[in-house]
C-alpha positions as CSV (number, residue, x, y, z in Angstrom):
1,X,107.1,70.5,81.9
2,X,109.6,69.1,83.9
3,X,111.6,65.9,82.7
4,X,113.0,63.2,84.5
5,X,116.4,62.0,84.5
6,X,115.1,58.8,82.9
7,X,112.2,56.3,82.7
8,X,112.5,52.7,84.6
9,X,110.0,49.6,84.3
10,X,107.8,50.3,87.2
11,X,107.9,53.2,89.6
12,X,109.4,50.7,92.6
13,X,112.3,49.6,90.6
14,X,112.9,53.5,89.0
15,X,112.3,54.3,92.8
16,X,115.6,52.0,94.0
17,X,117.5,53.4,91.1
18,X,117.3,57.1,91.5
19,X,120.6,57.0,93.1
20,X,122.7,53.8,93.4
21,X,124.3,54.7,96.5
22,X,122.0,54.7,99.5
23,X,123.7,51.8,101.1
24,X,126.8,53.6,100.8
25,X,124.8,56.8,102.3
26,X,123.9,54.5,105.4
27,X,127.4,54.5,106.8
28,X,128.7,57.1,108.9
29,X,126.8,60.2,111.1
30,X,125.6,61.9,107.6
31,X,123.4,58.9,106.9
32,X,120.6,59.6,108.4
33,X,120.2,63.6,108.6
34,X,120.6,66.0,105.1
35,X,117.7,67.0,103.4
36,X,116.0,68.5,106.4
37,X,118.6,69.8,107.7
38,X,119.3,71.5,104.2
39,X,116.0,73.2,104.6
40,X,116.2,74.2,107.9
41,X,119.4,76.1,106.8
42,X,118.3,77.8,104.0
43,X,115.0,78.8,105.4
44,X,116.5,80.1,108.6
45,X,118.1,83.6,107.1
46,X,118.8,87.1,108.0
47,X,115.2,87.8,107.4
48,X,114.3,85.4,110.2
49,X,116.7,86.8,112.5
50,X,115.5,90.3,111.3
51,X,111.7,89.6,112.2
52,X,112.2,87.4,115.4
53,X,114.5,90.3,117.1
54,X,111.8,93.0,116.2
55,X,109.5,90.5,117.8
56,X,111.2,90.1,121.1
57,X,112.2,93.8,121.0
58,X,109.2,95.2,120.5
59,X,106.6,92.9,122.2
60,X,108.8,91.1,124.3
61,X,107.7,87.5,125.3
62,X,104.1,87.5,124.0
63,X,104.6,86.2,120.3
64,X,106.2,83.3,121.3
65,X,104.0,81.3,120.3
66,X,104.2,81.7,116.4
67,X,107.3,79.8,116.1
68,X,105.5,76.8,118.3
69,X,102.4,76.7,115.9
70,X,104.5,77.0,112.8
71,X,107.2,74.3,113.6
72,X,104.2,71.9,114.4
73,X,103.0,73.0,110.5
74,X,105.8,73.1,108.9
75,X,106.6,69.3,110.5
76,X,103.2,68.3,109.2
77,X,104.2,69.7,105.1
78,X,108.1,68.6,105.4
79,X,107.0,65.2,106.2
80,X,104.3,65.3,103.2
81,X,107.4,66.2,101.1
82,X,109.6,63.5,102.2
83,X,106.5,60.8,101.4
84,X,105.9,62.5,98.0
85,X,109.8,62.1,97.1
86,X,110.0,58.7,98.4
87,X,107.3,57.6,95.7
88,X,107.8,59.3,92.7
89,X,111.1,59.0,90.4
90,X,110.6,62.2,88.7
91,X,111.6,65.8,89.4
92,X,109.5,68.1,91.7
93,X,107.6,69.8,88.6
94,X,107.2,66.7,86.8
95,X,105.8,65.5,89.5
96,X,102.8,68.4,90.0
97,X,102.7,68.0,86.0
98,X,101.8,64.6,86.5
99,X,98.7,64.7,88.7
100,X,97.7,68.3,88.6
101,X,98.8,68.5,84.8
102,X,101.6,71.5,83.1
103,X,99.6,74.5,83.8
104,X,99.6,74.4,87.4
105,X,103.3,72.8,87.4
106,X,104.3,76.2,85.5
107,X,102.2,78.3,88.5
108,X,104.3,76.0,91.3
109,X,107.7,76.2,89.6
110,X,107.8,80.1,88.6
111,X,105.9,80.9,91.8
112,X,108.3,78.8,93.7
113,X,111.4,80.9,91.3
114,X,110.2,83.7,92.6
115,X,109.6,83.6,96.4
116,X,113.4,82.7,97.0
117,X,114.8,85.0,94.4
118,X,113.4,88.0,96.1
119,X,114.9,86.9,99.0
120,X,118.0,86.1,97.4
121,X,119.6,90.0,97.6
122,X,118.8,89.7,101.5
123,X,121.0,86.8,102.4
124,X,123.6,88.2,100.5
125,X,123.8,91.5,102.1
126,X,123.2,89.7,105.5
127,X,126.8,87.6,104.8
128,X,128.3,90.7,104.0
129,X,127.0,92.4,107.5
130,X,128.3,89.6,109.5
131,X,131.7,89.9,107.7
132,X,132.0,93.2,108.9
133,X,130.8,92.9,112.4
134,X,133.6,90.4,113.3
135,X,136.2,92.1,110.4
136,X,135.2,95.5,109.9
137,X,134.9,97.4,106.8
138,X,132.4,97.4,104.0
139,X,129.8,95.0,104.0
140,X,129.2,95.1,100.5
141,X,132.8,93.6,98.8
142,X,132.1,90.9,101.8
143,X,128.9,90.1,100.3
144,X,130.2,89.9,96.7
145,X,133.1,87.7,97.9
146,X,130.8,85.5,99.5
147,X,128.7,85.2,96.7
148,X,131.7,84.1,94.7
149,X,132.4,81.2,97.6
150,X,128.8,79.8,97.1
151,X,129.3,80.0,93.4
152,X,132.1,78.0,93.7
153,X,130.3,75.1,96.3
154,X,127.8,74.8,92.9
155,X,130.3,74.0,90.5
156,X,132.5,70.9,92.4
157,X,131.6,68.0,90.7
158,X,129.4,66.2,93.1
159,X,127.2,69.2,94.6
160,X,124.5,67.7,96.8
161,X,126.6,65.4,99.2
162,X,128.9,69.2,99.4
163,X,125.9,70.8,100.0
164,X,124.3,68.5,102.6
165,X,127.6,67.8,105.2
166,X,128.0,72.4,104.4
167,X,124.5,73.0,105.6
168,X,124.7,70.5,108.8
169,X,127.7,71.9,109.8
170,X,126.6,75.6,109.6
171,X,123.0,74.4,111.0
172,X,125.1,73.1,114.2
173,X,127.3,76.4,114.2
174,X,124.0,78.1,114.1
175,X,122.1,76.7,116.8
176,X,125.5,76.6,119.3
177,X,126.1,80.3,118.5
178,X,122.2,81.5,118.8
179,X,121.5,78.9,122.1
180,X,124.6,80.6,123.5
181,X,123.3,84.2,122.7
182,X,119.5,83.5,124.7
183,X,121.5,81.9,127.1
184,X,123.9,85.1,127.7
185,X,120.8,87.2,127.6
186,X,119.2,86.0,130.4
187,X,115.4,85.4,129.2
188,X,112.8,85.5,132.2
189,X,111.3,81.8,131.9
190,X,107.7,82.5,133.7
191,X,107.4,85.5,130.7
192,X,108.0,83.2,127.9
193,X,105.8,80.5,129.1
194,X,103.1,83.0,129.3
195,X,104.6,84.0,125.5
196,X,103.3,80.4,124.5
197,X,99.4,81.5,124.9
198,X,98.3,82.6,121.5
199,X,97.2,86.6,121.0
200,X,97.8,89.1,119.0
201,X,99.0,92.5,120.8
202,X,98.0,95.9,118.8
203,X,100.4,96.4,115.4
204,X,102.0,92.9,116.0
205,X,100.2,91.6,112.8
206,X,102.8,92.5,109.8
207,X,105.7,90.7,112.1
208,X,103.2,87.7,113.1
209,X,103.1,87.1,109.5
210,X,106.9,87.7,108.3
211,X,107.4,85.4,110.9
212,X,105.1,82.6,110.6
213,X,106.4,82.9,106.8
214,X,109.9,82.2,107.7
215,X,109.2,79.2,110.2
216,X,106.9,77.6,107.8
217,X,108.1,77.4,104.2
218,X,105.9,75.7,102.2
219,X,108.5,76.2,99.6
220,X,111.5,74.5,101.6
221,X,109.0,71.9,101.8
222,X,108.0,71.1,98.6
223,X,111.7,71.1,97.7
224,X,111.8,68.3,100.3
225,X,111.1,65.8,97.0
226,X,113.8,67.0,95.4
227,X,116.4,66.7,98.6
228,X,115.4,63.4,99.4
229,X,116.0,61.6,95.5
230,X,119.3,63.5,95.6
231,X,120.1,61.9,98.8
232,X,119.4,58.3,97.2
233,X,116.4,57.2,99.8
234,X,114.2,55.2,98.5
235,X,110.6,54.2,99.9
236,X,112.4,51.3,102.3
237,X,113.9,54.6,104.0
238,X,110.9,56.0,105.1
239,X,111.6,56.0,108.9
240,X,115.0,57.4,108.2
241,X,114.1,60.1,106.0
242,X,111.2,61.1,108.6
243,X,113.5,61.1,112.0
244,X,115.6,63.3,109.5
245,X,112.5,65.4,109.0
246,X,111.9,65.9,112.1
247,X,115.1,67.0,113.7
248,X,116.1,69.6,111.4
249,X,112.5,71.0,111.7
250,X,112.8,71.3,114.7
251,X,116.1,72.7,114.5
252,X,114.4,75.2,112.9
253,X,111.6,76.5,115.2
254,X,114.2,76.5,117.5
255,X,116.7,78.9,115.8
256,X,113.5,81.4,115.7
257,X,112.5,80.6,119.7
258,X,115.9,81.5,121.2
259,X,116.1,84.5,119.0
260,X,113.2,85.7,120.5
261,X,114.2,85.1,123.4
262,X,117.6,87.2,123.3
263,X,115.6,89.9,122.2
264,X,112.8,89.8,124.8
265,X,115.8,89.6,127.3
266,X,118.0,92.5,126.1
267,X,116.5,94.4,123.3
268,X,113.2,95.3,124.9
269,X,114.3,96.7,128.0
270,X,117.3,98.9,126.2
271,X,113.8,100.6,123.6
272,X,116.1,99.2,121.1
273,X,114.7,99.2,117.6
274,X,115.6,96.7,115.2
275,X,116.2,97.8,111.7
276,X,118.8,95.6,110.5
277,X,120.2,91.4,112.0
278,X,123.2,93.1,113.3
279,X,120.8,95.2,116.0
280,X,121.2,92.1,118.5
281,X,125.3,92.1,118.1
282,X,125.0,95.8,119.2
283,X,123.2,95.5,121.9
284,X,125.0,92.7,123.4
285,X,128.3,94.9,123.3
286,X,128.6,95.6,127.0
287,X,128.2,91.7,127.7
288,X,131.7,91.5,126.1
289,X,133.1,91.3,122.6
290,X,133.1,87.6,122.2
291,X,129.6,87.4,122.6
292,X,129.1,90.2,119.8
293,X,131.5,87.7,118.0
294,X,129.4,84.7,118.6
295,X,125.7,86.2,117.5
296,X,127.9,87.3,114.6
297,X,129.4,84.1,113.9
298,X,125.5,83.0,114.0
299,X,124.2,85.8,111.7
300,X,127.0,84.3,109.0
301,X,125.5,81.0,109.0
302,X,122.4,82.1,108.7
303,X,123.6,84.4,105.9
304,X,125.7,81.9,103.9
305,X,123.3,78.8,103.9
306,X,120.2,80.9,102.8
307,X,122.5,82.1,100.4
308,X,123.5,78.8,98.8
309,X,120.0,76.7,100.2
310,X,117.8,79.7,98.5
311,X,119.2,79.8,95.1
312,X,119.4,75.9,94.8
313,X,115.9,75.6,95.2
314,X,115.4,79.0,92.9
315,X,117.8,77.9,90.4
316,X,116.3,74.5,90.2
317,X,112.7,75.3,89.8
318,X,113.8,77.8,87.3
319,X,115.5,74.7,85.3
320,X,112.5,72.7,85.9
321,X,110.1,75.7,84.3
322,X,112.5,75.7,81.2
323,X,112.7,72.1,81.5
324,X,116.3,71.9,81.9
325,X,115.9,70.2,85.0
326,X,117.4,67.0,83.9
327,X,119.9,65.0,85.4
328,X,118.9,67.0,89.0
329,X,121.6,69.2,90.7
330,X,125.0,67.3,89.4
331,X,123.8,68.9,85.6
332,X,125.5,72.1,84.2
333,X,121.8,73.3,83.0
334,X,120.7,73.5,86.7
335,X,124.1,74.8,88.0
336,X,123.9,77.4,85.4
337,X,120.4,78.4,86.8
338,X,121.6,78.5,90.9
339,X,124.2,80.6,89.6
340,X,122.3,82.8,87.7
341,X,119.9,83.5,91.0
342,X,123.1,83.8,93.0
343,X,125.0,86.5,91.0
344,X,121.2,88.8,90.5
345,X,121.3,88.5,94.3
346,X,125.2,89.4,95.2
347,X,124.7,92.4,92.3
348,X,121.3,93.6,93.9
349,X,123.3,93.6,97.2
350,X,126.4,95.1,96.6
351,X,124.7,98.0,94.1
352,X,122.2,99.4,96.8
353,X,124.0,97.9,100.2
354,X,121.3,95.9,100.6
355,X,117.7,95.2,100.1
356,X,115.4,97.7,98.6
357,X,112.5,98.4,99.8
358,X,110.0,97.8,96.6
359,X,112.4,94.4,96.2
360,X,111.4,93.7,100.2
361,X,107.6,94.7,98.8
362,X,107.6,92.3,96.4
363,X,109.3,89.4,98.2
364,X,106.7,89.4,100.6
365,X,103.6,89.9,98.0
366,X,104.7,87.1,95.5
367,X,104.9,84.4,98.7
368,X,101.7,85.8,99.9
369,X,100.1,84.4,96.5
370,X,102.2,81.8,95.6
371,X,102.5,80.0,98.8
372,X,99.1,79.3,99.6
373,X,98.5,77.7,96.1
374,X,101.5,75.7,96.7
375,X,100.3,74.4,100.0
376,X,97.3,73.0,98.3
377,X,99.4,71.1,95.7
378,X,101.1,69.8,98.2
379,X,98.0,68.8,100.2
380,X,96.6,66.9,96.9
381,X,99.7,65.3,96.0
382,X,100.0,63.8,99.4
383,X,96.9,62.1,98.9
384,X,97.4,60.5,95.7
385,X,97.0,57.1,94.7
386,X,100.5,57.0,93.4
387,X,101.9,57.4,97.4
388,X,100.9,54.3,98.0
389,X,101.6,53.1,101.4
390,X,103.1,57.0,102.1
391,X,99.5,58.4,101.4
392,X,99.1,60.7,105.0
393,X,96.2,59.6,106.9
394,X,92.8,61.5,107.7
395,X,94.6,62.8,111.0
396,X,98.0,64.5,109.0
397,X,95.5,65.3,105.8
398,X,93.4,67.7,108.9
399,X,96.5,69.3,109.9
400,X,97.7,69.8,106.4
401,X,94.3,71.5,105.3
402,X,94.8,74.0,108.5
403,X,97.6,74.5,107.7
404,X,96.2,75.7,103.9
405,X,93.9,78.0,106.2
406,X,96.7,79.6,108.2
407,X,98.5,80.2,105.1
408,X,95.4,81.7,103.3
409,X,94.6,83.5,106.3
410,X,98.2,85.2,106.4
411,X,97.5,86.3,102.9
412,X,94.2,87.8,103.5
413,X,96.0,89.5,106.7
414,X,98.5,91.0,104.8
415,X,96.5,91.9,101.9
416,X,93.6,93.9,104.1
417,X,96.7,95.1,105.8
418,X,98.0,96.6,102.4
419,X,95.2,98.0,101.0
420,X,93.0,98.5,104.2
């Protein structure tokens, strides 16, 4: 399976030499945020924005809960992958390989390859529809010129520090633009404190579980051991790495809250139905061009760092299943592999002007299956003996097997849902 970019002594000292530069890293405001702030961006897409505007559009304030619950979730599994990385000085594959043996490694990596490549045709389209809200035109040359701009951020010579100080910046740009938006909108406060009660209203279910799928990626989090070796932390860095955790997590539930929000606030009382991430921009025409400007400014960052976050992690498990993961994501075998998931997503986009609906089919089937399988490797890796003093406790090893349950319960949801 997966190889690792070399072999040290003992796991401490191969630990402190994954990256000789963490004291370097310290200095400056990009120290101590990156990799979950990296995961927040590419998680948070135009899909997201897609299902949490039909949300507030369609049942207003009373699913606003679903962010709250995941967030807390996803908290729980980004922190498991930050502990996991910190201890182990091999890839993410190699890594499952190693307790859990090849077999199940191979399920994680091309199940992993998967979920975020049939999501890959989305966040380009979704770059290109943003492009032509602000610019006009047709969203489809936007979307292959974008694709060609993220192609080009893979191949400068040192990629992950690019990547990381890219994705905080859009991240900010993100949250200013969309806070601003649910600001503009107006919500009604005493509704979407109500929202925070947990039900289910009739024919809510399919958007209860796209959504609780975008706010808690299991994927993004396993990818979390990846981020944090490329970032050079080491187990010392623990209470770095988890303040870092925590803040772009919760970055991310609140990209999804405020988006509901806007739409509770302005979609649901136009009837407005959303079909597309540009609905909100429409709607919010009469407020005044600049704030059609801003959600679209929003939509782009959401757009452009799923593009780039989504094939990393694709392109890099894809690497690690033809174990060509060596050397992490400075290595022209991995960079060949993100670009490869980058171009079948621009050519998918710009070839049917978006997503098609068998591709949006099978996104959503393969991370039903996949992701629940990966939540449980996750949960066993946490707890082995090789974590050390970053084993999770009893309390954090509950939470993480409920969080297996939600995840298996979203599956069974969907499948009955299917077939039923």
């Amino acid at each position: 399976m997966a190889s690792d970019s070399g072999r040290c002594s003992s796991q401490t000292s191969c630990m402190t030499a994954t990256i000789d530069a963490p004291q370097r890293q310290r200095r400056g405001i990009f120290s101590a945020i990156g990799p979950a702030f990296i995961t927040a961006a590419l998680v948070f897409g135009p899909g997201s924005i897609t299902t949490a505007s039909s949300i507030g559009a369609q049942f207003g304030y009373q699913l606003l809960w679903v962010p709250v619950v995941s967030t807390i979730l996803m908290l729980c599994f980004v922190d498991i992958g930050v502990r996991i990385g910190l201890s182990t000085d091999r890839s993410v594959l190699a890594t499952v390989a190693e307790k859990l043996t090849g077999i199940v490694a191979l399920i994680v990596g091309v199940g992993s390859f998967l979920v975020v490549t049939s999501f890959q045709a989305g966040n380009s389209a979704g770059s290109g529809a943003a492009a032509t809200i602000m610019f006009g035109g047709d969203p489809r040359p936007w979307a292959a010129a974008f694709t060609v701009v993220a192609i080009a951020f893979v191949w400068l010579p040192r990629f992950y520090p690019v990547l990381e100080k890219t994705m905080v910046v859009i991240i900010l740009i993100m949250l200013i633009a969309l806070v601003a938006t649910a600001i503009v909108a107006g919500p009604d406060p005493v509704e979407a404190i109500k929202g925070l009660v947990p039900r289910i209203p009739d024919g809510a279910t399919t958007l209860v579980v796209g959504l609780a799928a975008t706010s808690f990626s299991v994927v993004g989090a396993l990818y979390q051991i990846q981020l944090v070796r490329e970032k050079g932390w080491t187990a010392k860095d623990y209470k770095l790495a988890r303040r870092d955790a925590i803040s772009g997590t919760l970055v991310l539930g609140l990209l999804a809250v405020v988006i509901i929000l806007a739409a509770a606030a302005v979609l649901r009382p136009a009837g407005t139905q959303v079909n597309s991430p540009a609905a909100l921009a429409t709607i919010l025409q009469p407020i005044g061009d600049w704030a059609v400007t801003l959600f679209a400014i929003g939509l782009f960052a959401a757009a452009f760092s799923s593009l780039l976050g989504n094939s990393t992690i694709g392109g890099s498990m894809l690497a690690g299943v033809l174990r060509l993961d060596k050397g992490g994501l400075s290595s022209v075998p991995v960079k060949i592999c993100i670009t490869a998931v980058m171009v079948l997503g621009g050519v998918v986009a710009v070839v049917f002007g978006g997503v098609p609906l068998q591709l949006i089919i099978t996104a959503q089937a393969t991370t039903i299956i996949a992701v629940p399988v990966i939540g449980v490797v996750m949960v066993l890796l946490s707890r082995d003996r090789r974590r050390g003093d970053l084993a999770i406790g009893t309390p954090q090893l509950v939470l993480a097997i409920l969080g297996v349950l939600f995840l298996l319960a979203l599956a069974v949801t969907y499948v009955v849902r299917l077939f039923g």
